[in-house]
N, C-alpha and C positions, 0 to 999 in steps of 0.2 A: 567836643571835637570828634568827627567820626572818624572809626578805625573798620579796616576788612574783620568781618566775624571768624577766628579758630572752630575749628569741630568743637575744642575743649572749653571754648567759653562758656556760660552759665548764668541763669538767671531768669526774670521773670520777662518777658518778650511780647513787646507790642509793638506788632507788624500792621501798618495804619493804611490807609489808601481812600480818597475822599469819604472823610469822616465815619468810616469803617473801622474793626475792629476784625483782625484774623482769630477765631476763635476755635479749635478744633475740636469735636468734641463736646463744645458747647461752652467751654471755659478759656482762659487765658493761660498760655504755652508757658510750662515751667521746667527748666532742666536746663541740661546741655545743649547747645545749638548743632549739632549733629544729631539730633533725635527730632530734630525738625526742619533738615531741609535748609538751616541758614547760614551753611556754612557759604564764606565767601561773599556777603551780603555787608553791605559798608551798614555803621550802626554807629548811635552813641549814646550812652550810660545818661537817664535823665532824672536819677534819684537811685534810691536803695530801700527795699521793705523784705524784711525780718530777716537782715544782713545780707541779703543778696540783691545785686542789680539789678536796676528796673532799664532792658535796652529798648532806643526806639527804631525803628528799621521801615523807611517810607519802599513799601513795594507794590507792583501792581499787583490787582485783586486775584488773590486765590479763588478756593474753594474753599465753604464755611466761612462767610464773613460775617460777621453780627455786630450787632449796635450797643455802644456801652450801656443802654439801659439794662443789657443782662448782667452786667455787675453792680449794679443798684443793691442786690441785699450780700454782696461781699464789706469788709472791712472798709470804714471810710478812706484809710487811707491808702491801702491799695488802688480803690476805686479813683479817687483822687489825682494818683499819678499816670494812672491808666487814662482820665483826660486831660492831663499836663500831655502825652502822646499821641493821643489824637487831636488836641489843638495844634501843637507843635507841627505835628505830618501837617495840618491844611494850613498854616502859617506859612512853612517851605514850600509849600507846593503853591500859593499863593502870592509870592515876592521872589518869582525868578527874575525881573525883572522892574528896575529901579521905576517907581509912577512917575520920578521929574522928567529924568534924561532917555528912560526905557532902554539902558544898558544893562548886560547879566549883572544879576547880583551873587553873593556866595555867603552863607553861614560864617556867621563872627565864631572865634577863637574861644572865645571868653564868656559870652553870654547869648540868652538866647535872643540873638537879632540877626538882619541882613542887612550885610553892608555892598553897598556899591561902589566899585573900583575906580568910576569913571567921577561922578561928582561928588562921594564920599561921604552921601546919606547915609543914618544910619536908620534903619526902620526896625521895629517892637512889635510882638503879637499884641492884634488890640482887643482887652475886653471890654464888653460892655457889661455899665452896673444897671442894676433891677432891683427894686421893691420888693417885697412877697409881705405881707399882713393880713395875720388872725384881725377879724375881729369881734368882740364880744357886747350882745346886750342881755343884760340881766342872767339868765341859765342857758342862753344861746352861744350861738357862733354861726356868724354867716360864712356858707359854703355855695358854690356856683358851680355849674358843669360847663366849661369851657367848650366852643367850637371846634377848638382842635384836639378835641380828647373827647371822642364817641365811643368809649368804654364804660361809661359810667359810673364815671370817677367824680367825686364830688372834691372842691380843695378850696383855698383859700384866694384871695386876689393879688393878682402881680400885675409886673407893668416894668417898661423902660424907661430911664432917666433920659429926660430931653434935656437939649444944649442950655446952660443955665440956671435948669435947677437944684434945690438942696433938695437931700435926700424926702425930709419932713414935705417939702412942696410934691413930690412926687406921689406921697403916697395919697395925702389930700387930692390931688388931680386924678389918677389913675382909680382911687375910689367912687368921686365923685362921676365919672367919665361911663366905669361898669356898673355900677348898681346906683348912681343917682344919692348916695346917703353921704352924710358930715360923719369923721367921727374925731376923737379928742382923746386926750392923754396919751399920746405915742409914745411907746417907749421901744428902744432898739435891743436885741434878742439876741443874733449871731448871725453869721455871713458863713455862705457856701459856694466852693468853683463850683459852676454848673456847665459844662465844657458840652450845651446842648443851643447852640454850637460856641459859645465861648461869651460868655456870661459870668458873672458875681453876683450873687441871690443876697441883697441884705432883707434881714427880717425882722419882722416889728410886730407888736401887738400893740390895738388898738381897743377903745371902746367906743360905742356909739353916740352921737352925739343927735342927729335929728334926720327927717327926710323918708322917703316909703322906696322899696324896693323897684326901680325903675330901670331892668337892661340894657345893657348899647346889643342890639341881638348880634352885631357883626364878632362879636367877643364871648359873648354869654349864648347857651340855651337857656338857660335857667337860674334861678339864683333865688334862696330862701335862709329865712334861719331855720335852725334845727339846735332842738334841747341835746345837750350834753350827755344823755343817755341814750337818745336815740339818733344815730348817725348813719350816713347813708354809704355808702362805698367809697374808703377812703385812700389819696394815695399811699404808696411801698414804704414799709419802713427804711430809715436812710435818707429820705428827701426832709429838705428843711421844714416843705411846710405839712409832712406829717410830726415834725416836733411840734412845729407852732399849732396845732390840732391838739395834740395830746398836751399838750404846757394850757392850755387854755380849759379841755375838758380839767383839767386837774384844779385849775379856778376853781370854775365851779363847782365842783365835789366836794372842795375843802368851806363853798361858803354853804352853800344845799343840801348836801346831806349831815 
């Protein structure tokens, strides 16, 4: 529920604005809200980390705005609730208005949703789930440099859950789709909010089953295996699929060396 901000109130503060992040300094604002300007700013409490409130406060864009990837190597669960806020910010700012009847809507009481006054929809941030899978042949792991990452970052394959499938079919198709290869033994790892823009990473390790490396280029530049000891540019610590990297290098280590 939002309240006006006191000068005295306190905590960690994420001031959002189309999928922005106010960052001063380079980091995310901790203190008092009179030591930043927010006082008088309507706000509401959307978690607590290391006993103090995490507030969200939708305003227009400052100066110093930055993108949560620069909390990538903070604490997962800072990081965490810092895109639980910038989901949140472009969920409200995205459901002023009811899709049936296109009367205002206004922030539920209770949860986080928008209810409309007029036909008494209720509408939910929506995420979409995704795949992410290691997968391993023999002392490898295939790694691919993605289209939209000209960094030279090598990582592992993902992909979105289309209407109707199980998880398990997704990853079959989404493999089969970027690199043209089968693979077998799936097995499911751990899931991540990925609030880039509002995503659930489930991830998996797989191994290879048959097929030659063959790109969709609209997805892929490249895509090769690479041994276990020699690895190309990998992503940030913190991201799922540098677990599912290092959980797989650690395979092979323990069967190879």
């Amino acid at each position: 529920m939002d309240r006006i901000i006191e000068k005295s109130d306190r905590g960690w503060w994420i001031v959002s604005h189309e999928q922005k992040l106010w960052m001063p300094g380079g980091d995310l604002p901790y203190g008092e809200a009179g030591n930043f300007d927010l006082t008088g700013q309507p706000a509401r409490v959307i978690g607590e980390w290391q006993g103090e409130p995490v507030w969200l406060i939708q305003q227009a864009r400052r100066q110093e705005m930055g993108s949560l990837r620069q909390l990538l190597d903070r604490d997962p669960g800072l990081f965490q609730l810092a895109g639980r806020g910038v989901q949140l910010a472009e969920f409200y700012r995205s459901h002023k208005f009811c899709g049936y009847c296109g009367h205002p809507m206004h922030p539920s009481k209770t949860e986080w949703a928008m209810l409309c006054g007029h036909c008494r929809e209720r509408y939910y941030p929506q995420i979409a789930p995704c795949i992410i899978v290691a997968i391993r042949r023999e002392d490898s792991i295939l790694l691919a440099q993605h289209t939209r990452h000209r960094n030279g970052i090598h990582t592992v394959l993902a992909g979105f859950v289309e209407v109707g499938e199980t998880l398990e079919q997704t990853v079959a198709r989404e493999v089969m789709e970027e690199s043209g290869i089968k693979v077998k033994n799936l097995r499911y790892v751990t899931s991540q909010p990925w609030p880039f823009p509002q995503s659930l990473m489930t991830a998996f390790m797989a191994e290879y089953e048959s097929g030659d490396i063959v790109i969709d280029p609209k997805e892929l530049l490249e895509a090769n295996w690479y041994r276990y000891d020699d690895l190309p540019l990998l992503p940030p610590p913190g991201t799922v699929a540098r677990r599912l990297i290092e959980d797989t290098v650690a395979l092979c280590r323990a069967e190879y060396e």
